[in-house]
C-alpha positions as a Markdown table, in Angstrom:
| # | Residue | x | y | z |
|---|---|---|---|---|
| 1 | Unk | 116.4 | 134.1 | 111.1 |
| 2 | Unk | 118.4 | 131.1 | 109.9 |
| 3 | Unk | 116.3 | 128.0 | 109.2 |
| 4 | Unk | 116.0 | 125.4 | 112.2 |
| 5 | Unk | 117.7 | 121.9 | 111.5 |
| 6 | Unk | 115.5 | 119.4 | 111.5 |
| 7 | Unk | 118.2 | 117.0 | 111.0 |
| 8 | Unk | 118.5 | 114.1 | 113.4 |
| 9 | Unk | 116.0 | 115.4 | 115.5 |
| 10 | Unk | 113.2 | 112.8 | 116.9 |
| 11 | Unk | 109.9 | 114.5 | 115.2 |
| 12 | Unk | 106.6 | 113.3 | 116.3 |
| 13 | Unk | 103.3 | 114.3 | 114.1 |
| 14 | Unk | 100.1 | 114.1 | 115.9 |
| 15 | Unk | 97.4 | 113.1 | 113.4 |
| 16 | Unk | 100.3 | 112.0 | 111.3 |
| 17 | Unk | 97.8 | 110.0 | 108.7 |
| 18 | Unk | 95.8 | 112.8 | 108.0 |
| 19 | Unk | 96.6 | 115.2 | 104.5 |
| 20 | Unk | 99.1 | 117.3 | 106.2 |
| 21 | Unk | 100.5 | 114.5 | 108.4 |
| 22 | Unk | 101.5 | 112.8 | 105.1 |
| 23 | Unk | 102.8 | 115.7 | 103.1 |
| 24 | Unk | 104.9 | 117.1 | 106.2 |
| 25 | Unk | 106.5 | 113.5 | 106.9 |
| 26 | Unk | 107.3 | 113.4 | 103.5 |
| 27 | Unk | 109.2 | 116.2 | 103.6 |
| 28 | Unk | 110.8 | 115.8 | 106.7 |
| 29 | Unk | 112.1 | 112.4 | 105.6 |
| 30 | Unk | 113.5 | 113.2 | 101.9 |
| 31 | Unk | 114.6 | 116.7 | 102.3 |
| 32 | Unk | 115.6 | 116.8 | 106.5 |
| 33 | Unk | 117.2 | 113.6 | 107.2 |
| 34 | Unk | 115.5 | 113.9 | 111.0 |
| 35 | Unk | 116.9 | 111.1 | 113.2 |
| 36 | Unk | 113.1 | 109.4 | 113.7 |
| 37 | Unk | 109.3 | 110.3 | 112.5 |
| 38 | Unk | 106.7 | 109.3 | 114.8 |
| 39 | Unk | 103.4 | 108.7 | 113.6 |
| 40 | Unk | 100.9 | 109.6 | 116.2 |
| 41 | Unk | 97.1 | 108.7 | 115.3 |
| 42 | Unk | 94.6 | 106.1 | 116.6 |
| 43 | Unk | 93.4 | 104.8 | 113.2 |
| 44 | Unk | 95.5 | 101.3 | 113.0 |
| 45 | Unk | 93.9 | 101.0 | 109.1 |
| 46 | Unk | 95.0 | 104.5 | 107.9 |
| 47 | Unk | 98.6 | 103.7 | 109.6 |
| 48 | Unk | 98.8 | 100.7 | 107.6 |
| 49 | Unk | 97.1 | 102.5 | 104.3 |
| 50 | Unk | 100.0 | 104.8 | 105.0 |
| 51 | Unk | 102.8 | 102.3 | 105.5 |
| 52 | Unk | 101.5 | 100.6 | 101.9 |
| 53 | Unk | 101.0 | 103.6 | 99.7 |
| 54 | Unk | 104.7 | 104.7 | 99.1 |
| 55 | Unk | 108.1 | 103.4 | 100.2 |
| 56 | Unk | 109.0 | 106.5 | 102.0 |
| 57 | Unk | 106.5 | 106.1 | 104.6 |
| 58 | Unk | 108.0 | 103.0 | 105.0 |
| 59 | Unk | 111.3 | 104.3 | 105.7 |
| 60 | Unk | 113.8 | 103.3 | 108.5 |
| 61 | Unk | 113.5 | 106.1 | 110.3 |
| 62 | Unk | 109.6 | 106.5 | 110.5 |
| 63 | Unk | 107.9 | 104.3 | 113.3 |
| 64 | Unk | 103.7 | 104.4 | 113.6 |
| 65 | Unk | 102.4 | 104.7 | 117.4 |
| 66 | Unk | 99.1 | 104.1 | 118.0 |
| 67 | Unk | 96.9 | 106.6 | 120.4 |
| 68 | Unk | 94.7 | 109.4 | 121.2 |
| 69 | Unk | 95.4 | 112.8 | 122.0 |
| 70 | Unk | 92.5 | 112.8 | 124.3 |
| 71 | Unk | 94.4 | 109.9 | 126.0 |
| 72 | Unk | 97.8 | 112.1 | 128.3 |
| 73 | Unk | 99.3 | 109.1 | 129.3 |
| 74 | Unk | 99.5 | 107.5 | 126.2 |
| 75 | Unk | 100.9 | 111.0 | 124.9 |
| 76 | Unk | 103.4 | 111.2 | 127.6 |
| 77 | Unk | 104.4 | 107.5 | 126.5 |
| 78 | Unk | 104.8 | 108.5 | 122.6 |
| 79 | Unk | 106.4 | 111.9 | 123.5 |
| 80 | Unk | 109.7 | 110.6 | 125.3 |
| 81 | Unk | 112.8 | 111.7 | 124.3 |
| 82 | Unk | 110.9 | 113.9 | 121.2 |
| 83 | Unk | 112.5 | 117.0 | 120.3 |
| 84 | Unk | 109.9 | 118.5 | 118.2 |
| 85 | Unk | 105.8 | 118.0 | 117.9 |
| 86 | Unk | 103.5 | 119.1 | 115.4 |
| 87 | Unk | 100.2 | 119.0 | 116.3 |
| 88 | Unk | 97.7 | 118.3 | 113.3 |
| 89 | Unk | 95.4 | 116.3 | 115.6 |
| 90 | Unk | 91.9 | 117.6 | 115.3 |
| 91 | Unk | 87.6 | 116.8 | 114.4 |
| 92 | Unk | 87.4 | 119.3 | 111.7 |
| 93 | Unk | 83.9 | 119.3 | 109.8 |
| 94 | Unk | 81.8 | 122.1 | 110.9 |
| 95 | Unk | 78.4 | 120.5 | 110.4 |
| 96 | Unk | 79.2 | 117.6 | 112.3 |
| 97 | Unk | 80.7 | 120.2 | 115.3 |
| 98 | Unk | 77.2 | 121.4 | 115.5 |
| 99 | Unk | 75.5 | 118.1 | 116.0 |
| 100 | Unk | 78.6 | 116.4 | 118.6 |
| 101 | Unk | 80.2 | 118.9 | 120.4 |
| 102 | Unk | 81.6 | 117.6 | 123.4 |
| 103 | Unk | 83.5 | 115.4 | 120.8 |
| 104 | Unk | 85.5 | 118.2 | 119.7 |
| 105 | Unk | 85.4 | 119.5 | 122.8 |
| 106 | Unk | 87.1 | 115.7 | 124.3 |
| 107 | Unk | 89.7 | 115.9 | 121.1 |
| 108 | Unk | 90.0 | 119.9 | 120.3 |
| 109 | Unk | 90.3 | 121.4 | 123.3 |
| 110 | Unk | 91.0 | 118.5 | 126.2 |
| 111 | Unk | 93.3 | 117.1 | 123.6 |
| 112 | Unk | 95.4 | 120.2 | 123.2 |
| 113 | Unk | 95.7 | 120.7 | 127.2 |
| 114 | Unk | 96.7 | 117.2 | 127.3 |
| 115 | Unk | 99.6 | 118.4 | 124.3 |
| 116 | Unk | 101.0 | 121.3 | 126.3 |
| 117 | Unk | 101.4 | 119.1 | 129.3 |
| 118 | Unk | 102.7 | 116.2 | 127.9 |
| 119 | Unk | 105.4 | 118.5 | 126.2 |
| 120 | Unk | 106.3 | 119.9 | 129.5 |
| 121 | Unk | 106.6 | 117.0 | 131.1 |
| 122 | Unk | 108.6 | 115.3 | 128.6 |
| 123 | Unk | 110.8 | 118.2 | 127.9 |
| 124 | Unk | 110.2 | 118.5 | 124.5 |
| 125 | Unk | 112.2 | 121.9 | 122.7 |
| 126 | Unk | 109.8 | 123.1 | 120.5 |
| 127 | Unk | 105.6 | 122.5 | 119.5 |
| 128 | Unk | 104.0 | 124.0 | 117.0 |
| 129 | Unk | 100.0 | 123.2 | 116.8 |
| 130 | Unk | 97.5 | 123.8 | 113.8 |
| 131 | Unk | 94.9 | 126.3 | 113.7 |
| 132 | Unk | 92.3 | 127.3 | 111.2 |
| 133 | Unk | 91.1 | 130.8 | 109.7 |
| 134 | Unk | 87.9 | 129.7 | 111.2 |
| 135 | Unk | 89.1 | 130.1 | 115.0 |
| 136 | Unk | 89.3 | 134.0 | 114.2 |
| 137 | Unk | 86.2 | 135.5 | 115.2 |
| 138 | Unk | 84.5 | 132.2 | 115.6 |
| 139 | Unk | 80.7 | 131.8 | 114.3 |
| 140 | Unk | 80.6 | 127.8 | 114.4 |
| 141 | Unk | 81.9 | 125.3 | 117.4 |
| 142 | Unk | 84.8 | 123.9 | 115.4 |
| 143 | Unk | 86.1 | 127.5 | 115.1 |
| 144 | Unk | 85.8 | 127.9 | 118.8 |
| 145 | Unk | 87.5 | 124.9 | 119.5 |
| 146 | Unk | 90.2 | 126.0 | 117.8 |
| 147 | Unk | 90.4 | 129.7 | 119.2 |
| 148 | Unk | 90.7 | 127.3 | 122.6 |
| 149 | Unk | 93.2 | 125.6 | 121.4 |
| 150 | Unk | 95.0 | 128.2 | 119.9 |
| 151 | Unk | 95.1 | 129.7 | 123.2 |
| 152 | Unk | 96.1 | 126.9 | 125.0 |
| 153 | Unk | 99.2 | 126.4 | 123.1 |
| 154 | Unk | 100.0 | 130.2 | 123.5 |
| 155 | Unk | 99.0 | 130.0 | 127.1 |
| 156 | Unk | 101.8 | 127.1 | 128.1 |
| 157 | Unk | 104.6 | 129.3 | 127.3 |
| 158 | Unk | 104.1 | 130.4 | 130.8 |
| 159 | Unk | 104.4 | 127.2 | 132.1 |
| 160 | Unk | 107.8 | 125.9 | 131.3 |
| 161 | Unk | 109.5 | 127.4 | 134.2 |
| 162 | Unk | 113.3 | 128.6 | 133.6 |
| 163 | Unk | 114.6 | 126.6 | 131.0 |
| 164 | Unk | 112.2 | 128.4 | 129.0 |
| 165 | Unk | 111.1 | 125.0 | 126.6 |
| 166 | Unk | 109.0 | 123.8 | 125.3 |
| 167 | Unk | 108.3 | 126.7 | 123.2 |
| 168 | Unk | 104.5 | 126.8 | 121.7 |
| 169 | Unk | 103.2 | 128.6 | 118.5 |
| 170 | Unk | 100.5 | 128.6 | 116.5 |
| 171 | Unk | 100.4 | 128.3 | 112.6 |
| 172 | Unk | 97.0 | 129.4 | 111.0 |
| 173 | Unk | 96.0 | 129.2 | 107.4 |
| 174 | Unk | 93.0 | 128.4 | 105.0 |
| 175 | Unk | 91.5 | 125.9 | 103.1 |
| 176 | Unk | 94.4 | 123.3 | 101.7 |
| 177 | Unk | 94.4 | 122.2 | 98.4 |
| 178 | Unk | 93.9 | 118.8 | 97.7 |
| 179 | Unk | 93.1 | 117.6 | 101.6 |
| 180 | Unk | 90.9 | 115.1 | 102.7 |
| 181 | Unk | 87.0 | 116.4 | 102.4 |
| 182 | Unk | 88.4 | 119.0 | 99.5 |
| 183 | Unk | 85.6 | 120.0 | 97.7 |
| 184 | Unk | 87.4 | 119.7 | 94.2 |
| 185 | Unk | 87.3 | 115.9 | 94.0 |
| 186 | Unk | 83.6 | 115.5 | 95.2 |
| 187 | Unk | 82.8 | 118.1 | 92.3 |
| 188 | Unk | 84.9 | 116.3 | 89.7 |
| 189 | Unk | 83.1 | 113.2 | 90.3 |
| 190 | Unk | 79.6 | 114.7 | 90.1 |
| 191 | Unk | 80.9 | 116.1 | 87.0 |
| 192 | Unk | 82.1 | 112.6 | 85.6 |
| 193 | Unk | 78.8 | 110.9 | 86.8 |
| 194 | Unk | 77.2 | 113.9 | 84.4 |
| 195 | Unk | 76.3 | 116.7 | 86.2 |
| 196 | Unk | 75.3 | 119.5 | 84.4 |
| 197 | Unk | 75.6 | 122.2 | 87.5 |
| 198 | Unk | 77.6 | 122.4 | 90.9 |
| 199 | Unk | 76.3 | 123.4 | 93.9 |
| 200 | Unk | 77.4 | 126.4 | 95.6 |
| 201 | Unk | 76.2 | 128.1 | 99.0 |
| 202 | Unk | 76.8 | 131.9 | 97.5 |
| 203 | Unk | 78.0 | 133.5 | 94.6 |
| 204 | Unk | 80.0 | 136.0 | 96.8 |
| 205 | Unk | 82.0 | 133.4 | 98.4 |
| 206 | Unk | 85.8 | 133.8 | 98.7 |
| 207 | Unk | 88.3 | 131.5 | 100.2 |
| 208 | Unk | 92.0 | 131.8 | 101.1 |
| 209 | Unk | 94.2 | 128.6 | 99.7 |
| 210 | Unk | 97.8 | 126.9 | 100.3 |
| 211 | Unk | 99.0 | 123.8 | 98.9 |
| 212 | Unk | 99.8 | 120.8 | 100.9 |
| 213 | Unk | 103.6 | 121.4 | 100.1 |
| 214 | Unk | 103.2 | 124.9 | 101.0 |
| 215 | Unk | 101.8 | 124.6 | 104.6 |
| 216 | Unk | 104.6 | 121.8 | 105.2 |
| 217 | Unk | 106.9 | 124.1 | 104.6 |
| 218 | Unk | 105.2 | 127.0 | 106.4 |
| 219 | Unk | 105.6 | 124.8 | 109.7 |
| 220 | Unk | 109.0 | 123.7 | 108.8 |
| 221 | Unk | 110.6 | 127.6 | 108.5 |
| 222 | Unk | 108.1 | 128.5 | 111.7 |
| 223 | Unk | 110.6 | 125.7 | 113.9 |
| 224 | Unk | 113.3 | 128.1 | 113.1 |
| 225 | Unk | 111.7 | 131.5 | 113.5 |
| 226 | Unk | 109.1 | 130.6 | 116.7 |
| 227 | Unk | 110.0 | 132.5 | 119.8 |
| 228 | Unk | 107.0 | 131.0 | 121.9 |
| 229 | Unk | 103.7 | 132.3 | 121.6 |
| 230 | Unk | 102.7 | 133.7 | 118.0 |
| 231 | Unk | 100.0 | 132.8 | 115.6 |
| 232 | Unk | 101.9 | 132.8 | 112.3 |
| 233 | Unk | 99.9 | 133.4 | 109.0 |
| 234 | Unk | 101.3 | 133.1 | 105.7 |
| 235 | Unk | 100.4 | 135.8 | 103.1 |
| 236 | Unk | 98.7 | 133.2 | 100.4 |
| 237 | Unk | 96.4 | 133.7 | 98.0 |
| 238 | Unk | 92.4 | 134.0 | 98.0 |
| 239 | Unk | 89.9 | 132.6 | 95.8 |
| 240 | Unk | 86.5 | 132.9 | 94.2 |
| 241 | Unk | 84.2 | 130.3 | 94.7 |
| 242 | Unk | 83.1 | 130.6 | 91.0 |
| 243 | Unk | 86.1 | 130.6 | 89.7 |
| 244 | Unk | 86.7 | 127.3 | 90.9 |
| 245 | Unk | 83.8 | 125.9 | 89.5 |
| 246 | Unk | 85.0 | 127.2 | 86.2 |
| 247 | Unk | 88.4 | 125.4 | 87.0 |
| 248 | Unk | 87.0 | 122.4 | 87.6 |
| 249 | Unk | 83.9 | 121.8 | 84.8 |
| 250 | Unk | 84.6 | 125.2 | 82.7 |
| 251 | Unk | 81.0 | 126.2 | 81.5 |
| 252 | Unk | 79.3 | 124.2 | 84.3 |
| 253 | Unk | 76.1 | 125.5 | 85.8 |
| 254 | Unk | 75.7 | 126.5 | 89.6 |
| 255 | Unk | 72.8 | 125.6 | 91.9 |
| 256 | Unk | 72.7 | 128.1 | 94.7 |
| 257 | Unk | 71.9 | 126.7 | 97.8 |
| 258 | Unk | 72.5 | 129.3 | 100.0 |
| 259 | Unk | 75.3 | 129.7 | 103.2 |
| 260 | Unk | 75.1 | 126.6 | 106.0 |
| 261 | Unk | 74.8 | 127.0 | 108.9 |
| 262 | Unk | 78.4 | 128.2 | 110.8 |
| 263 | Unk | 79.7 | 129.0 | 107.6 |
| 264 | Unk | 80.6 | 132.6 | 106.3 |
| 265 | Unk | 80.7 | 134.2 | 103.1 |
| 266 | Unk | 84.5 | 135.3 | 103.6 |
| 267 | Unk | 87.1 | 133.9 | 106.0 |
| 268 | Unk | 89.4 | 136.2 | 107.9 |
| 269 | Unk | 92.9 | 135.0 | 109.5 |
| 270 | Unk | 93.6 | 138.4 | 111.4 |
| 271 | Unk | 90.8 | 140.5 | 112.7 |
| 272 | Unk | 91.3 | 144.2 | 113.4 |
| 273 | Unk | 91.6 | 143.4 | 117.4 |
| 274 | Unk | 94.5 | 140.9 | 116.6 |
| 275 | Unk | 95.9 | 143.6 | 114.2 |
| 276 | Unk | 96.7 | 145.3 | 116.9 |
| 277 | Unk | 99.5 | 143.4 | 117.9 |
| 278 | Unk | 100.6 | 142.0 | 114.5 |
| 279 | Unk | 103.7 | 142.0 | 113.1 |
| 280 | Unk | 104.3 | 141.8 | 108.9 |
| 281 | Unk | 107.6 | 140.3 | 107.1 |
| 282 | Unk | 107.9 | 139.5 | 103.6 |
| 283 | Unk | 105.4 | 136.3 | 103.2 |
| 284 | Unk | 103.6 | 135.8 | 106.8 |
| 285 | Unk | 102.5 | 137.8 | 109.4 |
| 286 | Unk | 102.8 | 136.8 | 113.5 |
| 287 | Unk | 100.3 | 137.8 | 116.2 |
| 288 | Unk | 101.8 | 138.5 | 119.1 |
| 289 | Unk | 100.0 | 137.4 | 122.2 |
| 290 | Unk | 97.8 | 140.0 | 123.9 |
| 291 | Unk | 99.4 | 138.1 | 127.4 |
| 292 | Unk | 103.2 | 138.3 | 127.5 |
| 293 | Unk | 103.8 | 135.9 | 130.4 |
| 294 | Unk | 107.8 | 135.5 | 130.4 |
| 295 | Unk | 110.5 | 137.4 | 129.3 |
| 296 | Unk | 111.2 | 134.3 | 126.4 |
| 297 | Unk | 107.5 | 135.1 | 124.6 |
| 298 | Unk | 106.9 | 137.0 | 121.8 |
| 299 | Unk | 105.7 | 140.0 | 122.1 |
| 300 | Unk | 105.0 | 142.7 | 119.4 |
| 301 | Unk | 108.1 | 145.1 | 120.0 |
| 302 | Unk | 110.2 | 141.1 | 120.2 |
| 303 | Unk | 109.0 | 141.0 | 116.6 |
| 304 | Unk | 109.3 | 144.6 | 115.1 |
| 305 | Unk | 113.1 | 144.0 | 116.6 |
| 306 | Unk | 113.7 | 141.2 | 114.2 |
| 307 | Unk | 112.1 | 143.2 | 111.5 |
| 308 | Unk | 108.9 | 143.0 | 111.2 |
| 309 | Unk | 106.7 | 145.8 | 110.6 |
| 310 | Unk | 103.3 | 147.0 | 112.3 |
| 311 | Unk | 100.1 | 146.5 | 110.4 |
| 312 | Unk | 98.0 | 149.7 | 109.9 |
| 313 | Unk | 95.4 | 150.8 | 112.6 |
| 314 | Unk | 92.3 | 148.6 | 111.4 |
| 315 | Unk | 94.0 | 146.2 | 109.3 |
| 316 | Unk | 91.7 | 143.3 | 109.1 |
| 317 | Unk | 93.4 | 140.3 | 106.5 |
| 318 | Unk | 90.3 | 138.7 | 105.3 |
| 319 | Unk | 90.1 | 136.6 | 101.9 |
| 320 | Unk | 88.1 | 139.3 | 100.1 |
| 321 | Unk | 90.5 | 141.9 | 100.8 |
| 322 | Unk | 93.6 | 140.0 | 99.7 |
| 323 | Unk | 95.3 | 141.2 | 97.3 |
| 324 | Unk | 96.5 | 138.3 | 96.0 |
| 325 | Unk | 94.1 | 136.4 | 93.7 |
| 326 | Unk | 94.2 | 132.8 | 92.2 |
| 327 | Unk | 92.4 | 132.7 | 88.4 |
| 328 | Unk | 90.1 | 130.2 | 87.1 |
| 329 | Unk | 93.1 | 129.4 | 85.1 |
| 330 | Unk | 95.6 | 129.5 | 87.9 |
| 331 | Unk | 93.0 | 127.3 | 89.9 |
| 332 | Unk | 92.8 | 125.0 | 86.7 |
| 333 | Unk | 96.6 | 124.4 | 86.6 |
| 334 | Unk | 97.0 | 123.4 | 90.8 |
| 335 | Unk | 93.5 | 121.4 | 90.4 |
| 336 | Unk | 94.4 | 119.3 | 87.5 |
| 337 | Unk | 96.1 | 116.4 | 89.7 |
| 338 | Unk | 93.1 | 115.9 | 92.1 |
């Protein structure tokens, strides 16, 4: 499918400060020429960090909008005459999940409803929301959140009447190189400060990961290839845990300190009952939703049309059976910046 211009379209970016935010304006704005950016978050001192760190977030075309996606009104304000959302909005720390729920209830869940109506009410053409592998078989809250949310977005395909727009999809993926929270600089710095030994919650610990650049343009092709309704998932590498250590203080020690709560030893992006209904291409695979609720969805024989391929009966895509591997070396090379 032919790529989706994003030039002179009016793009909003929900959590638009945020790692992602950043790296997918960036983007948009040197290599799309879209006809307006709008940065949607409701930190007024990140929007002006933003604004100072580089000229092109300064650009012509980019304009910062204050707000809260737990706020509609405000959303159906900042959404007129948009043409395409992406939703990177989100509380994303899994501890603090556990101790304040109904705030990621209030901004994961409400805050998504509050997306899919706005959208529809604004007549927006196209929305494509951010997931986690952690919403796939959930174990913690912010994982659940997420599964909401990723069903919500899925669900308001239904609701767009004849016109068949907005359409909604899903793009999940792993742990991002380089984002805010990244474990890499917090080790680095305990390493500088003389630490003889990292922490780490379990030897056996593996990890899918994507570049920044890489998930921007991940979202970027999706605009082009969404029919309404899929969970895309891009075929990226996994990692050992302690083969990043070795990429980041080679010879360093490791304290175990054993698996937190909500977390688990490998991350999957498509279980076995999602397999079910998963198509494969070249670099991603899309889940079809179980629910086909108009004739414009996706559905799993929509994409074996356009060329994907089924997955095998049991296929689970989990980050220790990947086979595509990142090195201490190759994990020393993307590290080196941070």
């Amino acid at each position: 499918m032919s790529a989706f211009p994003l030039q002179d379209k009016v793009i909003l970016v929900t959590g638009g400060t945020g790692s992602f935010g950043k790296a997918f304006i960036r983007k948009a704005l040197t290599e799309h020429r879209p006809r307006k950016v709008i940065v949607f978050s409701r930190d007024e001192l990140k929007q002006w960090e933003m604004r100072q760190s580089d000229p092109v977030f300064d650009h012509a075309n980019i304009r910062y909008f204050l707000g809260d996606v737990r706020d509609k009104e405000r959303l159906e304000r900042a959404f007129r005459d948009v043409d395409l959302v992406v939703h990177a909005a989100a509380l994303k720390q899994v501890p603090a999940a556990e101790y304040n729920p109904t705030e990621f209830i209030k901004t994961n869940i409400h805050g998504a409803m509050n997306i899919v109506d706005a959208a529809i009410d604004r007549g927006v053409e196209r929305v494509i929301a951010l997931s986690t592998d952690k919403a796939a078989n959930p174990i913690n809250l912010y994982g659940a959140t997420k599964l909401c949310s990723d069903k919500l977005f899925v669900a308001g395909n239904a609701y767009v009447g004849a016109k068949g727009l907005p359409k909604f999809s899903v793009v999940r993926y792993g742990n991002v190189l380089g984002s805010r929270g990244s474990i890499v600089p917090k080790w680095k710095e305990m390493v500088r400060a003389g630490a003889k030994e990292l922490p780490v919650t379990d030897p056996r610990m593996t990890r899918f990961w994507i570049t920044l650049e890489a998930a921007a343009d991940f979202v970027i092709a999706n605009f082009g290839r969404m029919l309404g309704g899929e969970i895309f998932v891009p075929k990226i590498p996994s990692m050992k845990v302690v083969d990043l250590v070795q990429a980041v203080a080679p010879g360093c020690g490791m304290t175990i300190t054993g698996i937190r709560p909500g977390e688990k030893l490998h991350e999957l992006m498509i279980g076995e009952d999602d397999g079910r209904h998963t198509a494969e291409f070249a670099d991603y695979f899309a889940i079809a939703p179980q629910a086909v609720m108009n004739q414009s969805m996706a559905s799993i024989e929509r994409l074996l049309a356009i060329g994907g391929q089924r997955v095998a009966d049991g296929y689970e895509y989990r980050s220790d059976n990947n086979p595509l591997w990142l090195s201490a070396e190759d994990l020393r090379r993307l590290t080196a910046h941070l």
